[in-house]
Steps between C-alpha positions, in 0.01 A plus 500: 500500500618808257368826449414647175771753391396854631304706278633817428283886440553489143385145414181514727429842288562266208255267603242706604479737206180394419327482835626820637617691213819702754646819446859519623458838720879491660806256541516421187861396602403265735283230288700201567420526851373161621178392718562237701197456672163382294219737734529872453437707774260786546689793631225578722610636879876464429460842365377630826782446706566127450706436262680201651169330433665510131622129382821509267478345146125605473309719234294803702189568396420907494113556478269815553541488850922517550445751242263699731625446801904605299255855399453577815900533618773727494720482184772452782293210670386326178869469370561343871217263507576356110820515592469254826299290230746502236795413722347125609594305203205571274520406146276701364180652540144518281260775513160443425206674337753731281524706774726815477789472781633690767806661317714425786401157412631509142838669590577289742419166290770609231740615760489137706442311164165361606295464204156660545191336261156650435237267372141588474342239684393566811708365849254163561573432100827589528539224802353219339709551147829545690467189771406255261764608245723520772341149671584325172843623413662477891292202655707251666512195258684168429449186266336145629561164294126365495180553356239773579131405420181682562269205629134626575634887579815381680807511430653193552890480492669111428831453610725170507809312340507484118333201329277510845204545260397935556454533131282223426279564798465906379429332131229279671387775657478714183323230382215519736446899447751632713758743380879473513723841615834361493679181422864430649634847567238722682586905527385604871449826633404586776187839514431703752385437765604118516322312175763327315444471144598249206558530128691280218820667400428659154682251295325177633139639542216272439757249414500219693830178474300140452777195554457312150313774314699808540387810543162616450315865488203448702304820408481366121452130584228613766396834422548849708350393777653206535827788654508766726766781495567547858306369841576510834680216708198391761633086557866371454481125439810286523457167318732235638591160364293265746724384803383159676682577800390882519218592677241739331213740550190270536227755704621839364588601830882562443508875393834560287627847375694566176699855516563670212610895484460506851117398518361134618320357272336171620605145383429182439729187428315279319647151399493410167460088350381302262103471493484866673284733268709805549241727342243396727677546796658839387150639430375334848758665658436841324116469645595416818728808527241717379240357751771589762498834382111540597597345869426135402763283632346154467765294626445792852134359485587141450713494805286696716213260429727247570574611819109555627476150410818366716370679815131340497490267723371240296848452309326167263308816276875566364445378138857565410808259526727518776768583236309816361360614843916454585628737240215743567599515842899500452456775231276703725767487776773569235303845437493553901091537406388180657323543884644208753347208415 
């Protein structure tokens, strides 16, 4: 994992010009201070007498009411209060609804170097333009060699060996509607709170490598929405060349996890051969996810059926093979979810 280089005062003014339109009210000398956190913080109570609530390396957030509640002070005891504010690492600090400030406020800002920005907007505006600037500039992100598709609203990441066929089953997936994100290098980042999201790198987007043909740009081939920008990661898939001696997933009952930037993403290893339609079971597994995701875990159901059946007496209504009704059982166990039987 890497972070994003820290964004300094001057180049989020830079690019937020438009949004917030800021006025450089004091430390003008200070502008290449850097944020290194991507929330902002609302001043709030640290002004009244808890400053240590204050994190380092975040923007403050001045709105009518540390304004009001700054009126209603000494001179002496408004220089002490910004000053117990000023002195916990803050970068910088944005006052809304072009407010006039405290003058004590202003003086000390140039003497400490903190820059001090007026934008019109109000505070709730002013939040939501400077964490998802800040989001998208200092999110936690690193690179992933496979191929992100968005398969019926999810967003369906393919990893595995070169040659292992990811391409071919994205184009087959293009193919059948579907729309391709990212083929062979995917850009991740992970948002706040814990989504982790995946783009193309800039150079390669919509372009997709096809052993034999080359490379091919799928958005003119297939059409704009045939390609997505950006979607989030919901399913890793790991496609593996198919092992005779390895044993694999056959109920669904093995529950892997895939960690990237620090968040689990669940996984499946699905074994790839000739004759397998890699498409199909891509987009099967995409469905089966999502049905998961509404609290429909049929191979849950299966085995709980399975095991009403085993504990009626009359053991001959068991339809299954002993071999199936075996794994069922072992793979329950495995999951410590089976009762004695």
């Amino acid at each position: 994992m890497r972070d994003m280089n820290p964004v300094s005062i001057s180049m989020m003014m830079e690019g937020l010009t438009a949004e917030m339109d800021f006025t450089v009210l004091a430390g003008m000398q200070g502008m290449g201070r850097l944020i290194g956190y991507e929330r902002i913080q609302k001043t709030g109570l640290a002004l009244a007498g808890l400053p240590h609530k204050i994190k380092a390396e975040r923007i403050q957030v001045f709105g009518d009411n540390e304004c009001s509640y700054l009126n209603t002070l000494s001179e002496y005891a408004q220089c002490q209060t910004i000053l117990d504010v000023l002195s916990r690492g803050v970068p910088g600090i944005v006052l809304t609804r072009g407010m006039t400030p405290p003058e004590p406020l202003v003086r000390l800002c140039n003497e400490q170097n903190i820059p001090l920005l007026l934008t019109t907007q109000t505070s709730s505006q002013a939040i939501i333009l400077l964490n998802k600037y800040l989001e998208n500039h200092l999110a936690p992100t690193t690179t992933v060699h496979g191929v992100l598709v968005d398969v019926h609203g999810a967003g369906v990441l393919m990893l595995g060996k070169s040659g292992v066929g990811k391409s071919e089953t994205a184009l087959d997936l293009v193919l059948r509607g579907f729309r391709l994100v990212a083929d062979d290098i995917v850009e991740v980042r992970r948002m706040y709170p814990r989504s982790i999201i995946g783009k193309a790198p800039e150079a390669i987007k919509h372009h997709m490598e096809i052993r034999g043909v080359g490379i091919i740009d799928v958005s003119m081939l297939f059409g704009v929405s045939a390609t997505r920008s950006r979607k989030q990661i919901d399913l890793v898939l790991e496609l593996v060349e198919w092992d005779p001696h390895a044993e694999y997933d056959r109920l669904g009952l093995e529950h892997h996890r895939f960690p990237i930037l620090d968040v689990e993403l669940p996984m499946l290893v699905i074994p790839v051969s000739q004759g397998r339609n890699m498409a199909t079971i891509v987009e099967l597994a995409a469905r089966n996810h999502l049905l998961r995701m509404q609290g429909v875990d049929s191979a849950i159901l299966f085995k709980d059926h399975l095991q009403q059946l085993i504990s009626m007496p009359d053991l001959n209504s068991l339809s299954l093979t002993d071999e199936t009704a075996a794994t069922v059982i072992d793979g329950a166990e495995d999951e410590d979810e089976a009762d004695k039987l």
